[in-house]
N, C-alpha and C positions, 0 to 999 in steps of 0.2 A: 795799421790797416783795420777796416770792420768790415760790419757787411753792409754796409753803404757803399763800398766804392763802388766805381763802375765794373763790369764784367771783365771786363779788354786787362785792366789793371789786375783784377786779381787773377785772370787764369797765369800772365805774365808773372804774377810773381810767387806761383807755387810751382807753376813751369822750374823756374829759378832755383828756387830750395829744392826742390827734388832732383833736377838734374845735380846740384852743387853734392848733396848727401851721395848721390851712387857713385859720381865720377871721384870722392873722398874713399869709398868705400868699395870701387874698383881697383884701387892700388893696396886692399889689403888683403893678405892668404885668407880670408874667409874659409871656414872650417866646410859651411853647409848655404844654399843659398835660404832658408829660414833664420838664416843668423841676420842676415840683411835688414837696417832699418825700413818699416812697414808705413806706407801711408795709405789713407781710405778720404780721397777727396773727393769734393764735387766741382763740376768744370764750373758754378755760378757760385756767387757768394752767400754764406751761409751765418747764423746766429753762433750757433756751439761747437765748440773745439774743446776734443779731449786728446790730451798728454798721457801717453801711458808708459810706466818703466817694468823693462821687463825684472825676475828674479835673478840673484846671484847665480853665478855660474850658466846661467841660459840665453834664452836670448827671443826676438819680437817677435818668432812664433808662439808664444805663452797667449798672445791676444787677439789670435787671428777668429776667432767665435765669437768674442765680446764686440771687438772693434767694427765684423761685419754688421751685425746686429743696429750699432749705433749707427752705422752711416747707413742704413737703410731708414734708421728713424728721421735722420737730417744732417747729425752730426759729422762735421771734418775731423778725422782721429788721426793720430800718429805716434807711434810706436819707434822709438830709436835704439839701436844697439847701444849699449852703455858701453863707457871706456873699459878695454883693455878684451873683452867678453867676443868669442865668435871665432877667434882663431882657430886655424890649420896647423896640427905640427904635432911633436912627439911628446906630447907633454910626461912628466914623470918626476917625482920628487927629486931629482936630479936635474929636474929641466922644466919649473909650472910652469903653469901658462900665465900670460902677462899682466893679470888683473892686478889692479893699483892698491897700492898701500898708504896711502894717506888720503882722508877723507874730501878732503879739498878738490881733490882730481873731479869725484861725482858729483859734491857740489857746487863746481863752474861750472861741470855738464849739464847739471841740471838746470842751472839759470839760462845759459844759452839756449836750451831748447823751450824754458821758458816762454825768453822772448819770441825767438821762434815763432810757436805755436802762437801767440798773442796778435801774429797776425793774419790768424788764420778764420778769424771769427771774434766777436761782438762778447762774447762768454766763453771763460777760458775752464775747463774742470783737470784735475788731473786724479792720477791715479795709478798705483804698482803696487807688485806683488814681493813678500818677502823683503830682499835686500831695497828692489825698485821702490816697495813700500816704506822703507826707511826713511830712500831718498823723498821723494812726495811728502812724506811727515814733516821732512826739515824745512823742503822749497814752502807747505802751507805757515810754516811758522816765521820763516824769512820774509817772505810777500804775501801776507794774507789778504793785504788788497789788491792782489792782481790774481786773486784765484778764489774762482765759484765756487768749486767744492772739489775736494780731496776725499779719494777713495782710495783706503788702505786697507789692503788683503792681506792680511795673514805677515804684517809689518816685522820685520825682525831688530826687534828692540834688544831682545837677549833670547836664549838658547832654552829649550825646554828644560835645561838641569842647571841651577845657580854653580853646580862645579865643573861643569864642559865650560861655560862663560871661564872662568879661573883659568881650567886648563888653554883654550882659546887667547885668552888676552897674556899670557905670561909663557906659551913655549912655541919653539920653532914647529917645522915639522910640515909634512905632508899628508893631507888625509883624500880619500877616494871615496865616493858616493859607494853606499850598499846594494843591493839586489834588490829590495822594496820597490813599490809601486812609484814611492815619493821619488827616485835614484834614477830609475828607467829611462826617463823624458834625457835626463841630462847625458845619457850613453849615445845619443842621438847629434842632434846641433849644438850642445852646448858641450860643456865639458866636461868632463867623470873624474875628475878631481883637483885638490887648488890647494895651494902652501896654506897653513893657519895663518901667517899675519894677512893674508887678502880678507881672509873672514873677521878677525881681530879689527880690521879697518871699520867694517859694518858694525861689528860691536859698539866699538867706539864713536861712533854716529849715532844711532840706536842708543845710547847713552846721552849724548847732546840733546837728542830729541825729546827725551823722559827728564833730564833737567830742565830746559827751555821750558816745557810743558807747565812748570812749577811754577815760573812768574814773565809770561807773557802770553799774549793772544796767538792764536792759528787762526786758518778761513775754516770754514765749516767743514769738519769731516767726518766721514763713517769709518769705521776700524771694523774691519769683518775678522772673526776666529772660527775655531776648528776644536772644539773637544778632543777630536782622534789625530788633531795637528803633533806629533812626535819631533817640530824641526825647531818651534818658536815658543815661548814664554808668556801664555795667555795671560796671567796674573799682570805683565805689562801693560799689555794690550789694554787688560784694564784700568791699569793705573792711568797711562797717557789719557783715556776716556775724561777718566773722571777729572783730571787735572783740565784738560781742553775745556769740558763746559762750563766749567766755573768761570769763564770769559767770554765762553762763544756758545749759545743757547742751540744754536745747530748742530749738536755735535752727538753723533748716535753710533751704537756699538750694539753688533751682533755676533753671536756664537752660536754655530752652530750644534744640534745635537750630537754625542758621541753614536746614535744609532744612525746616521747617518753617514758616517765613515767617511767624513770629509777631505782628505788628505792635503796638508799644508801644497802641494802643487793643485791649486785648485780651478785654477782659471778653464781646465778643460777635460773633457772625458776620454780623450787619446794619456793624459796624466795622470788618471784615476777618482775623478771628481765625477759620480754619476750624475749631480745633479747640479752641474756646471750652470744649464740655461735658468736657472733662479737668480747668482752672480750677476746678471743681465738684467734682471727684472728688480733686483736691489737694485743696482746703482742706475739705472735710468728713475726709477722710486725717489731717491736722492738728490738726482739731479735738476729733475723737475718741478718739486718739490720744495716747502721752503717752512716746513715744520720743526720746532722744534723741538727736544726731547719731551719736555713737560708734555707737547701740544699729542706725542706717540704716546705716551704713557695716557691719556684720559680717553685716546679714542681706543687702546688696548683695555681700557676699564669697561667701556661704553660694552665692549665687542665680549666681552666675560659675561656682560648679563644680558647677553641675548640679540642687540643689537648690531643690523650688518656694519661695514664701514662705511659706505654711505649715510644709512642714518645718524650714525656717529658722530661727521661727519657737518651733516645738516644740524643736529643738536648747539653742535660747537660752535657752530659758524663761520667753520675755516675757509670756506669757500675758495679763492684760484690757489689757498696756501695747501691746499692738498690734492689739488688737480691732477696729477699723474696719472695715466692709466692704469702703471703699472701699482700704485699702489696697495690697492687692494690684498695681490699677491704677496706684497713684501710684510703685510701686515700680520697675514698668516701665520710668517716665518721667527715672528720674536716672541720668545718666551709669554706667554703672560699669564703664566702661572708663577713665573719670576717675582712679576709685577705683585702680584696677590700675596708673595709669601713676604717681599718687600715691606706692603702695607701690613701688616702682620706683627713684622719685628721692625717698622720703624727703622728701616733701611733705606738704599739707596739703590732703586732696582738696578740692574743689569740687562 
């Protein structure tokens, strides 16, 4: 389906999947009703469609800010519970909760809602946070031609400490979220704690992802970090980067500053992210947008010696390739004092 069909057809056939997704999702103990797959549609057919995966152990309240946001700009978004994620019951290292241990379960999931969403709009993007971000990483690298652009938040490719990775992928056990800001959200709808191999699963995808990245194409994507992230392996983050654009020219990475105190639960200011509505203004930045790294780094140069990003802009000649509204804002947001220290040492900025 695009957004050419006729109206009659498409309201009929999100009528369909939505009724199909709750009456699946009626027969299961749901923990919380924000554990329930989210959609944000319009009753007429529309251009863009975003896919969003929520984080391990949480669930599709993580995008209920972002996802509003987009569907008031136009976009049809939807948000699904991931396998095994959202249950009711007495979980206890004696008793986890049911998230899957083999990597395959997420990635059929992911394909299906794939497709799904593909016919939900004309331009498919997708995008998740964390574990969701994994998945998103693998689906851009599996079908990068059937996806606009991938937005990975704070992706977990590995662990903030190379020996938690060790310890995670090699022992049994049950571990419970802490008392921190990042812990909080998951005391709520999601779950407050999970067996290590559910997490060892992510590892091991998060590892597919950063191999693959080495000798094949993705679709175009952003990998957003966190300096003060405590949960995920920035150095990845950057590795997957630099590996993707060697293939894909579109492909941009931000990290935030540590004086911002970004916290790997970022998607929202109820999770500790004050400065959540930027998130928003990145990736519509991205998505409208059709820059690529080289094309940020010269209007980031432009904007060093004085010039706004419009002028920039106008100099280079990027004309509808930098049209976003939002860009302006996201341009703000990336180092480019990076950039300066890059050309300096004859680096590869960040």
């Amino acid at each position: 389906m695009s957004a050419n069909l006729p109206s009659a057809n498409y309201r009929q056939a999100i009528g369909s999947l939505t009724q199909q997704v709750k009456a699946l999702e009626a027969k299961l103990p749901l923990k919380h009703p924000d554990c329930r797959s989210r959609f944000w549609l319009h009753d007429r057919p529309v251009d863009r469609v975003c896919l969003l995966f929520h984080g391990f152990t949480a669930a599709p309240y993580q995008f209920v800010p972002i996802a509003e946001a987009l569907h008031r700009a136009g976009y049809n978004v939807v948000a699904p519970l991931m396998p095994g994620h959202g249950r009711a019951g007495k979980w206890s290292n004696t008793n986890p909760p049911p998230l899957p241990t083999d990597p395959k379960v997420y990635q059929q999931f992911g394909l299906e809602w794939l497709a799904r969403a593909r016919t939900l709009g004309k331009q498919l993007s997708i995008g998740g946070l964390s574990g969701g971000g994994t998945l998103a990483a693998w689906l851009a690298q599996e079908r990068p031609q059937e996806i606009y652009r991938s937005i990975l938040y704070a992706p977990y490719l590995s662990s903030s400490s190379k020996v938690l990775d060790l310890f995670v992928s090699k022992m049994p056990g049950y571990l419970t979220w802490g008392k921190g800001a990042e812990a909080a959200a998951f005391d709520r709808p999601g779950y407050g704690g999970f067996a290590i191999p559910a997490l060892a699963t992510m590892l091991t995808m998060g590892q597919q992802v950063l191999d693959r990245a080495e000798r094949q194409p993705s679709a175009p994507s952003f990998i957003i970090s966190s300096q003060s992230d405590q949960a995920v392996g920035n150095w990845d983050h950057r590795s997957l980067w630099e590996d993707t654009r060697k293939r894909q020219p579109i492909a941009w990475h931000l990290t935030f500053n540590r004086v911002l105190d970004v916290p790997h639960t970022m998607m929202t200011q109820a999770e500790g992210n004050r400065y959540a509505p930027l998130l928003i203004s990145l990736t519509q930045a991205f998505i409208e947008s059709s820059l690529s790294w080289s094309e940020i780094e010269a209007i980031a140069r432009r904007m060093m010696s004085g010039e706004t990003y419009l002028e920039a802009v106008d100099k280079l000649k990027l004309g509808d390739r930098a049209k976003s509204p939002a860009m302006p804002a996201a341009m703000t947001l990336f180092d480019k004092r990076a950039f300066a220290m890059a050309d300096l040492l004859g680096d590869t900025p960040e």
